[in-house]
C-alpha positions, 0 to 999 in steps of 0.5 A: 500500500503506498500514496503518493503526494507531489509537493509543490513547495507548501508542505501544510498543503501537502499533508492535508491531502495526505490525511485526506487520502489516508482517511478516504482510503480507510487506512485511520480506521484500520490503524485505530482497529489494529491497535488493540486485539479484537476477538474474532466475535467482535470482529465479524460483528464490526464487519457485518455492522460496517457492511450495513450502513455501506448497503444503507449508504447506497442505497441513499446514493441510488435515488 
């Protein structure tokens, strides 16, 4: 997994896109899930609670 930033001389620009794209990629929520162990019950719980508010989320989209 790499993001690739140019940097045109303004570095606080630079790393707002980069926290943009980490974040529209998912890589915070899967650092802050990594942190700590998760048992596989909560896990697949997690999965499938994410799973429905992406369907939600479409299905919003879709009208």
């Amino acid at each position: 997994m790499s993001i690739s930033i140019e940097v045109r001389g303004d570095i606080e620009k630079a790393i707002k896109l980069l926290k943009k794209r980490m974040q529209l990629e998912g890589i915070q929520r899967e650092l802050k899930h990594r942190r700590f162990y998760e048992k596989p019950s909560v896990k697949k719980k997690r999965k499938r609670l994410e799973a429905a508010r992406r369907r939600r989320k479409a299905k919003r989209r879709s009208f």
